[in-house]
C-alpha positions in Angstrom: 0.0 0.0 0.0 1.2 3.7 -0.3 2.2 5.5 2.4 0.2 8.4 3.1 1.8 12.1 2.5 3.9 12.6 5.5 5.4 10.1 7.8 2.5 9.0 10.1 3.7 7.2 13.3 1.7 4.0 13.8 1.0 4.7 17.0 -1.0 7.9 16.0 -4.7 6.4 16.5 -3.6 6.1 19.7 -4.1 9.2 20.7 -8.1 8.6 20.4 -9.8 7.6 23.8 -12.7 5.4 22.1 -9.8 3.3 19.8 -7.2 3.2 22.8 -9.8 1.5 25.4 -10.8 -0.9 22.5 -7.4 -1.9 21.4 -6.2 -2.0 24.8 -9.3 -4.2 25.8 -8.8 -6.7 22.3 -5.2 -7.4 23.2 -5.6 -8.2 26.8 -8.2 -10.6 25.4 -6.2 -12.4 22.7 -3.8 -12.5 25.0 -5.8 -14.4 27.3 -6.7 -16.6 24.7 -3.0 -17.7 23.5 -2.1 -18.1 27.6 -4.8 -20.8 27.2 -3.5 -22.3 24.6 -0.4 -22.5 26.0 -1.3 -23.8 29.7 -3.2 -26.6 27.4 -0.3 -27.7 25.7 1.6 -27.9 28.9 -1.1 -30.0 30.8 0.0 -32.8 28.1 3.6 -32.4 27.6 4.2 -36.0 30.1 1.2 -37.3 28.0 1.7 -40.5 25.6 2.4 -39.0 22.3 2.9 -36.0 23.6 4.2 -34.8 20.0 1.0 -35.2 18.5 -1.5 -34.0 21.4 0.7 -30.7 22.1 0.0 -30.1 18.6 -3.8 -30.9 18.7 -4.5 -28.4 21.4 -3.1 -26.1 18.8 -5.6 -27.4 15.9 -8.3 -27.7 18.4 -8.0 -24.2 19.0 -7.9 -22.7 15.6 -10.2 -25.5 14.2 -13.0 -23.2 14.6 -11.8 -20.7 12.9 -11.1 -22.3 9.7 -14.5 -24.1 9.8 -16.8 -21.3 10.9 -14.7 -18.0 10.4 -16.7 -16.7 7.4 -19.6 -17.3 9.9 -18.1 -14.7 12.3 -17.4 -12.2 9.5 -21.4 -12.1 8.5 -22.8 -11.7 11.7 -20.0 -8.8 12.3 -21.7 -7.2 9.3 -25.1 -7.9 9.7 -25.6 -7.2 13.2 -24.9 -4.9 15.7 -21.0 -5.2 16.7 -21.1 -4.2 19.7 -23.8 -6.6 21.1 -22.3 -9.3 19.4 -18.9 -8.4 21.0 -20.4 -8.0 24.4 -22.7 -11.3 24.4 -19.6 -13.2 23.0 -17.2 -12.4 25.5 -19.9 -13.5 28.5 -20.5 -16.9 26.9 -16.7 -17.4 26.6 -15.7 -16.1 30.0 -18.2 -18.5 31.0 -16.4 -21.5 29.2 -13.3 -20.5 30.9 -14.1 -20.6 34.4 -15.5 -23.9 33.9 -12.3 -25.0 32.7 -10.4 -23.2 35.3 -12.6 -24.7 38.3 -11.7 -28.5 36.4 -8.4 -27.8 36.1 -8.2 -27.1 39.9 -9.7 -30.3 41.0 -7.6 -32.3 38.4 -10.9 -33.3 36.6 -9.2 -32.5 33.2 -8.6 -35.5 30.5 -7.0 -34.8 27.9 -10.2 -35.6 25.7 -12.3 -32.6 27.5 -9.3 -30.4 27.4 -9.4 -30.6 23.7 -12.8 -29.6 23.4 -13.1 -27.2 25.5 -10.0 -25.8 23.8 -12.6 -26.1 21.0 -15.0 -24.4 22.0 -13.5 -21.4 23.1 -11.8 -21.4 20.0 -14.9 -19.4 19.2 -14.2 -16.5 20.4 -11.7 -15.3 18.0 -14.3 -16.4 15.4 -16.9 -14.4 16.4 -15.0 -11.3 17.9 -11.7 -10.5 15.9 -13.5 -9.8 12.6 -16.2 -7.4 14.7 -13.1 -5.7 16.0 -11.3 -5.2 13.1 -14.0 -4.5 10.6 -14.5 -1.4 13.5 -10.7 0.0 13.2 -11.4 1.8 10.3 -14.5 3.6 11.6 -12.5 4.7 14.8 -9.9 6.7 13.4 -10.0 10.1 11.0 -9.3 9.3 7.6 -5.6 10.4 7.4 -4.8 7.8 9.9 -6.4 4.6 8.8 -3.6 3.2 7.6 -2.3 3.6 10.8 -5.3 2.4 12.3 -5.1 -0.7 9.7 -1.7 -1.6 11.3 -2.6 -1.2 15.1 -5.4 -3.6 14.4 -3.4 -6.6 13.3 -0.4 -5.3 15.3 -2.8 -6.0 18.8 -3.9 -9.8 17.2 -0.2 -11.1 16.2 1.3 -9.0 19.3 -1.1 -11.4 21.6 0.2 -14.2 19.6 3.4 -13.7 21.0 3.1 -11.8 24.3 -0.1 -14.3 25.2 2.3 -17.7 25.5 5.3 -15.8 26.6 3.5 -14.7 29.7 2.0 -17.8 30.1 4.6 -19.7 30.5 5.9 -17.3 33.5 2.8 -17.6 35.1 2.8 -21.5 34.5 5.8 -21.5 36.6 5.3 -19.5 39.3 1.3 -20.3 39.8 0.1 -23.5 37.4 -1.5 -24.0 34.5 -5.2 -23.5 36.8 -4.0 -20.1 37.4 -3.5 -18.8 33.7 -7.4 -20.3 32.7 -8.8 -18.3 35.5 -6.9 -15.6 34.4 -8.2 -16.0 30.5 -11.8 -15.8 32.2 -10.9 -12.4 33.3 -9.8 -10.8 30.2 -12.7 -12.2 28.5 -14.7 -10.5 31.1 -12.6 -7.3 31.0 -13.1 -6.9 27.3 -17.0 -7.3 27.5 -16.5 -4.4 30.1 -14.9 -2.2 27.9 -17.2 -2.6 24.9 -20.0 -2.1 27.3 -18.8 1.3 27.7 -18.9 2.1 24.4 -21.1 4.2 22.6 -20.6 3.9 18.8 -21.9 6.4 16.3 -24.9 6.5 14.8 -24.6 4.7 11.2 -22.2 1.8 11.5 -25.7 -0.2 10.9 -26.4 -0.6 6.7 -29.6 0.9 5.8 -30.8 -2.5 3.9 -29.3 -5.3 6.8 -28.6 -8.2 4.9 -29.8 -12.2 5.4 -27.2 -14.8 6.8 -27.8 -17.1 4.1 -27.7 -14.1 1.2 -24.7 -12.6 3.2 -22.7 -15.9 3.6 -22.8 -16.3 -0.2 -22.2 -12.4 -1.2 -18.8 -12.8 0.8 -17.6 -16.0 -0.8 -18.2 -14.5 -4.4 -16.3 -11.4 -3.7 -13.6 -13.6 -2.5 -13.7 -16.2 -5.2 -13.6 -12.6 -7.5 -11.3 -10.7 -5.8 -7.7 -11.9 -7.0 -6.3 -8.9 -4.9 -8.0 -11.1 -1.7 -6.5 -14.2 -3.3 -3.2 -13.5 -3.9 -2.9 -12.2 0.3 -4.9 -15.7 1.2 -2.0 -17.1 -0.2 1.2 -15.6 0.7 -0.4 -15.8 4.1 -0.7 -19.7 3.7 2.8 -19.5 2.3 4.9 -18.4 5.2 2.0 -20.1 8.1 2.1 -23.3 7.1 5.6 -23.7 7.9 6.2 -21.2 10.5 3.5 -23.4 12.7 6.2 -25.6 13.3 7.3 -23.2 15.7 4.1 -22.7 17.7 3.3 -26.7 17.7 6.5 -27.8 18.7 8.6 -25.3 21.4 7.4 -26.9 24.0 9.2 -30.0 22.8 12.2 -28.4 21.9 12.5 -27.2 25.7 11.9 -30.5 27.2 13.3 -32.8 24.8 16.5 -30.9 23.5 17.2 -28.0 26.1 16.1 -30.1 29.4 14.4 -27.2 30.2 11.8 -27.7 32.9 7.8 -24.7 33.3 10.2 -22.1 33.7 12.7 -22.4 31.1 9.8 -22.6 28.6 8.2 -20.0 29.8 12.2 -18.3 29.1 12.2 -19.1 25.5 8.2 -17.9 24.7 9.6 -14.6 26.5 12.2 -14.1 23.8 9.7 -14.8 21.1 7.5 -11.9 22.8 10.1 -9.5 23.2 11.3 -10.2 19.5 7.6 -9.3 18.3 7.7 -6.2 20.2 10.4 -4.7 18.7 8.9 -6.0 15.7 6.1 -3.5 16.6 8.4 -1.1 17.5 10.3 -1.4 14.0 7.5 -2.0 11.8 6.6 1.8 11.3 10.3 2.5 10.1 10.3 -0.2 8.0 7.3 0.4 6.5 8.4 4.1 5.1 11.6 2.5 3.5 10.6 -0.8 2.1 7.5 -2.0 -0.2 5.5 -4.5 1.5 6.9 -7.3 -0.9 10.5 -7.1 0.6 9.2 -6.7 4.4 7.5 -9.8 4.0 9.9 -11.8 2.4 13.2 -10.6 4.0 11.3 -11.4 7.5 10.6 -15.0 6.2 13.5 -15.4 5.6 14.9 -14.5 9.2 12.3 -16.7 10.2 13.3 -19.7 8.4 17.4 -19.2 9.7 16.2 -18.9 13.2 14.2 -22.2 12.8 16.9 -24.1 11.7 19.7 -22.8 14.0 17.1 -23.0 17.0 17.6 -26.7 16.6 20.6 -27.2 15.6 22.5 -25.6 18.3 21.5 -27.3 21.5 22.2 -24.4 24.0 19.7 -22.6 26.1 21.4 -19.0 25.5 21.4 -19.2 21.4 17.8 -20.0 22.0 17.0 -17.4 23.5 18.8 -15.0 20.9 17.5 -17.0 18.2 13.7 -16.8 19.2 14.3 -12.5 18.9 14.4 -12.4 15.4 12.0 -14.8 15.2 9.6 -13.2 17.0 10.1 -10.2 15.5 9.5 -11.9 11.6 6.5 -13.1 12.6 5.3 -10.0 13.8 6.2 -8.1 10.6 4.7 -11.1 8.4 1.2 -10.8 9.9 1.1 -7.5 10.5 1.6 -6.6 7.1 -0.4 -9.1 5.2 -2.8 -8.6 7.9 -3.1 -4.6 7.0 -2.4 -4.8 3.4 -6.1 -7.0 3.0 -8.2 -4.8 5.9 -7.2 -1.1 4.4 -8.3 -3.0 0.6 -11.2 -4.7 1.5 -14.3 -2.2 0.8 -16.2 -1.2 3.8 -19.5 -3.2 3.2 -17.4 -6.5 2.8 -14.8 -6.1 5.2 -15.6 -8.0 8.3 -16.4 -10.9 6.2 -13.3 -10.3 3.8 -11.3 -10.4 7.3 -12.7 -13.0 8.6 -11.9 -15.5 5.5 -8.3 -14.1 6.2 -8.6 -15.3 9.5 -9.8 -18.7 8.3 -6.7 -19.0 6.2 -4.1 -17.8 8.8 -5.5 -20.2 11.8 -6.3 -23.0 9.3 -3.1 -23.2 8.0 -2.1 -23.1 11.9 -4.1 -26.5 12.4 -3.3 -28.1 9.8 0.4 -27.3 10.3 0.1 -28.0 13.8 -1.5 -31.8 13.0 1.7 -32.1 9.9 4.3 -31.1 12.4 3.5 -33.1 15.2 2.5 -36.3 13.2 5.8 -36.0 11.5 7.9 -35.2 14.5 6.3 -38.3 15.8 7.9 -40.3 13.4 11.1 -39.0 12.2 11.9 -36.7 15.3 11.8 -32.6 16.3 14.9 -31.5 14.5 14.1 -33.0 10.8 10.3 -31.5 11.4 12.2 -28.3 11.8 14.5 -28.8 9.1 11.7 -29.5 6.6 9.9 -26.4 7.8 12.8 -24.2 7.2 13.3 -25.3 3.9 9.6 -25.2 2.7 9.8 -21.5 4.0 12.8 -20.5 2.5 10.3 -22.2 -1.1 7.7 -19.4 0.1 10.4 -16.7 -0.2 11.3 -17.9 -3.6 8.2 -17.9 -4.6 7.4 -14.4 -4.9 9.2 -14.5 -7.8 6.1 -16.2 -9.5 3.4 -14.6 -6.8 4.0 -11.5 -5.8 1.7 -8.8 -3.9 -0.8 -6.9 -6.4 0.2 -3.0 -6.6 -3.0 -1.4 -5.0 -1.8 1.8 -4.0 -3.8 3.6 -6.7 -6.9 1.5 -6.7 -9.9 3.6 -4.7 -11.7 1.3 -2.5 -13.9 3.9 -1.4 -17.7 3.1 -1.6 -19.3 5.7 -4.6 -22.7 5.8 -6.5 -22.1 5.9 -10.0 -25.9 5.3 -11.2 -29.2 6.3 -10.9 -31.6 4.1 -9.1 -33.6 2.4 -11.7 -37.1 4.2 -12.4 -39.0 1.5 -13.3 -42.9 1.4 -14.6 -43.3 -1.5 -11.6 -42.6 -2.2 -7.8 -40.8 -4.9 -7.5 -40.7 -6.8 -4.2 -37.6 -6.4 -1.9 -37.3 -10.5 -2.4 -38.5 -10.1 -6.0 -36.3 -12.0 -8.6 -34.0 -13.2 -10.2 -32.9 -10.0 -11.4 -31.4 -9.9 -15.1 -29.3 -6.5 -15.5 -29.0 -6.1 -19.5 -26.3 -3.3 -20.9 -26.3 -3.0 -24.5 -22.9 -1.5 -25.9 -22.3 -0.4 -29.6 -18.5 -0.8 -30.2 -16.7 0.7 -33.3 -14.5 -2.7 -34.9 -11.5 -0.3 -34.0 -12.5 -0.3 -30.1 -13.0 -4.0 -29.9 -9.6 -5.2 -27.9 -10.1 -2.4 -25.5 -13.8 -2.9 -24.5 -13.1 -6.9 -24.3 -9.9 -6.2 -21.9 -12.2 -3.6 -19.5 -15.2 -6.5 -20.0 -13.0 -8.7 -18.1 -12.3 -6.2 -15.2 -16.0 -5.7 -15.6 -17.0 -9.3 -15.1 -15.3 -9.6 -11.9 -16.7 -6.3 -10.3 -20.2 -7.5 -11.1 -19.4 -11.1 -9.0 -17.8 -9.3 -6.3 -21.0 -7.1 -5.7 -23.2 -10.0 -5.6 -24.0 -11.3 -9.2 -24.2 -14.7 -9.5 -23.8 -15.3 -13.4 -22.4 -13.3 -16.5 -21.7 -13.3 -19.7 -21.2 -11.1 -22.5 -22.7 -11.5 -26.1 -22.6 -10.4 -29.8 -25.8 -9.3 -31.7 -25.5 -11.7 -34.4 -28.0 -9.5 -36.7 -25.9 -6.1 -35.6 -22.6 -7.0 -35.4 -20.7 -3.9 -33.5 -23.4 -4.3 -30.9 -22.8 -6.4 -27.7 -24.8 -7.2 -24.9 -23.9 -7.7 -21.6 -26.1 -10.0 -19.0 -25.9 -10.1 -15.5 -28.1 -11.9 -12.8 -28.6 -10.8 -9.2 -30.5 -12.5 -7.0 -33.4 -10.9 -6.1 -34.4 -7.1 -6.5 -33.1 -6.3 -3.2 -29.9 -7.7 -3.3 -29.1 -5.5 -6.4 -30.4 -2.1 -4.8 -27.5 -3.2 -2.1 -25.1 -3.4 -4.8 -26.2 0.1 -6.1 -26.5 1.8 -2.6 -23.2 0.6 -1.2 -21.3 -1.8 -2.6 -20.2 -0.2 -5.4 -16.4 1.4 -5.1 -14.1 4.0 -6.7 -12.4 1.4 -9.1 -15.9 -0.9 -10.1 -17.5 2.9 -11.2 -14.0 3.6 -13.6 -14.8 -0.2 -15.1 -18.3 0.7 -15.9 -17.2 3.9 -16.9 -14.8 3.0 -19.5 -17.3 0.3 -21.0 -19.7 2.6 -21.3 -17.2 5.9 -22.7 -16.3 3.1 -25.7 -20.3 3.3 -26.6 -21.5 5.2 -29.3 -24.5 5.9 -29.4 -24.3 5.2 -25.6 -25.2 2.3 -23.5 -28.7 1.8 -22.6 -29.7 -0.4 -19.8 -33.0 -2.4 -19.1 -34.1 -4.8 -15.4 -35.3 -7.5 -16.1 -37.3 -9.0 -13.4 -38.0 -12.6 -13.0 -42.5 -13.5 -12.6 -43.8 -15.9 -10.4 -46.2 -17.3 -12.1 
């Protein structure tokens, strides 16, 4: 993305009471979360096959994300936020004390841990696509990007920070003590949203339907090659990188000797690494694209991986897990920012929450692929593999790299009339057949087909459902382009706000080819 004119510290936003209490409040709870995690995976570090049910607290909790996460981001943007925020974070503070109050009376299997672990999995899936779809709206204009980058800087920091402080307060207090502490912060943040009052017209004027909602965001998606190409690089550098996350704690106690505490020592050097991550990423980010900040800090990644196990010492650990830290950090952060300040407003929770399908799904899965294989050939190959399938990811950006989009307007615009038509059609009313007729000079042929193919996907991404374009065989310079929507209402949504800066220069430059110009006509399917 562009930076904006003048150097804007990241931490600007910050200066708003209303954004600080909420960031504030998210982190403490994702921080909570990962502690969690964390005390789960210690719970079964003297299990049988230990390697591969460390790992499956770490699938168990992102499992619900990558099953239900595009679930989150349509109730984030067909309900209110902040109810949803503040019922969510009850029901999963109430999840935690009952784990909490097992866990003290050693009534904790490893079976019940995992789906518990499940279950409250659920809270990133309903909450952090709420939160971040709210950034934006929270911060003047001339700081979003800013904004943008606070917003995934509080989700990856808790990444970090979350099981390095867990494993302190393992240590000094047990693993009962960090889930009652996870209840709190679920609590806290309910608190803190409670005391919000947002302003007035966060709500769209036409609320969609889940079902209607559900399908809009996987067609912008499936449209969006922008969205793609992040989904992606994310997968790209996640996949691998889980290793990390799935299998420290058996790097401690299997090739350090390290014992609560000296885990808890080496999660601490990842967090410290991802806060000067946070405290670096700003510079960065005036003197280097986003292309060579992601793949210079995979790259880091991968070497600190494979030194972290080849050099059995507790000390080059510790340095080792800095960088680390710090590269994941930068990865997320920036991928993370680059899709939220893209992703139009009346798509964005669900747009961010398909991002957060990706980036925990390839968390479980690599999770479950790390732990299986370290099962059978050992930690240190697992690690060795993972370095060198992220060191692939670098390579590859040579094929896929990031889209430019620091000149595309993502800004929501109305570039037609509301149809006048001789009938009302009902709101549910459809299909909906939207005919443009074109009269293209032979000379202006290659030009209109190239913008018909930018055209095509701005019609799926706001909520058609089939296209095509066609020549008049009788009239041969005249073509006629067909789209269907699904019902009348669902295409006043697409003209009232769905609509952005770069879909109106498409239509535009279809229509500027015509001569005589365009003509449209609705075409409204009868129940008969």
């Amino acid at each position: 993305m562009a930076e904006p004119a003048g150097a804007i510290s990241t931490w600007a936003p910050m200066r708003f009471a209303v954004f600080r209490a909420l960031w504030i409040a998210v982190l403490v709870s994702n921080v909570g979360g990962y502690m969690q995690t964390v005390g789960a995976q210690w719970l079964l570090v003297n299990q049988a096959h230990a390697a591969v049910l460390v790992a499956l607290v770490t699938t168990a909790d992102m499992l619900p994300d990558t099953l239900f996460g595009l679930v989150g981001g349509v109730l984030a943007d067909i309900f209110d936020r902040r109810r949803l925020l503040i019922v969510v974070q009850l029901g999963m503070a109430a999840v935690a004390v009952a784990l909490a109050v097992l866990t003290f009376a050693g009534q904790i299997p490893p079976a019940l841990l995992l789906i518990l672990t499940f279950v409250l999995g659920f809270s990133s899936v309903l909450s952090n696509p709420a939160y971040q779809s709210l950034t934006l709206d929270l911060a003047p204009a001339r700081d979003q990007t800013a904004a943008a980058e606070l917003g995934s800087i509080s989700l990856n920091l808790a990444r970090v920070v979350g099981p390095a402080l867990a494993g302190l307060l393992i240590a000094l207090q047990g693993v009962a003590f960090v889930f009652a502490l996870n209840a709190l912060t679920f609590i806290f943040f309910g608190l803190v949203v409670a005391a919000w009052r947002p302003k007035a017209g966060l709500t769209p004027e036409l609320p969609e339907h889940f079902v209607s909602a559900l399908r809009a965001g996987g067609r912008y998606v499936l449209n969006s090659r922008i969205t793609r190409r992040v989904l992606l690089r994310t997968v790209v550098f996640v996949l691998p990188a889980s290793v990390l996350w799935a299998l420290l704690p058996l790097v401690a106690t299997q090739r350090l000797a390290l014992g609560a505490a000296g885990y808890g020592l080496l999660l601490g050097a990842v967090g410290i690494g991802a806060v000067i991550g946070v405290l670096i990423l700003s510079r960065l980010h005036h003197r280097f694209s986003d292309q060579v900040l992601v793949a210079a800090s995979g790259a880091v990644y991968a070497v600190a991986l494979a030194l972290l196990v080849i050099v059995p010492s507790t000390v080059a650990a510790v340095l080792l897990l800095l960088p680390a830290g710090a590269g994941w950090m930068v990865v997320l952060s920036v991928v993370n920012s680059r899709l939220e300040l893209f992703l139009p407003a009346w798509i964005r929770a669900r747009g961010l929450s398909v991002f957060q399908m990706f980036l925990f799904g390839a968390q479980a899965i690599g999770a479950v692929l790390w732990g299986g294989l370290a099962d059978v050939v050992g930690v240190v190959p697992a690690f060795l593999i993972a370095t060198l399938a992220l060191l692939v990811g670098v390579a590859s950006f040579r094929f896929w790299p990031f889209f430019d989009t620091g000149q595309i307007d993502s800004r929501t615009v109305s570039p037609w009339p509301e149809p006048e038509l001789a009938i009302e059609p009902q709101p549910d009313g459809g299909p909906v057949v939207i005919e443009n007729v074109y009269s293209i000079a032979s000379a202006k042929e290659d030009a209109f087909f190239e913008i018909m193919s930018h055209l095509r996907r701005s019609r799926m991404r706001t909520g058609a459902t089939w296209w095509g374009l066609f020549r008049v065989g009788e009239k041969g310079h005249k073509f006629v382009e067909m789209f269907t929507m699904p019902s009348w209402e669902e295409h006043l949504r697409q003209h009232r706000y769905r609509i952005t800066g770069r879909d109106a220069t498409f239509d535009t430059q279809a229509r500027e080819l015509s001569d005589p110009p365009s003509r449209t006509s609705h075409l409204i399917g009868v129940d008969r």
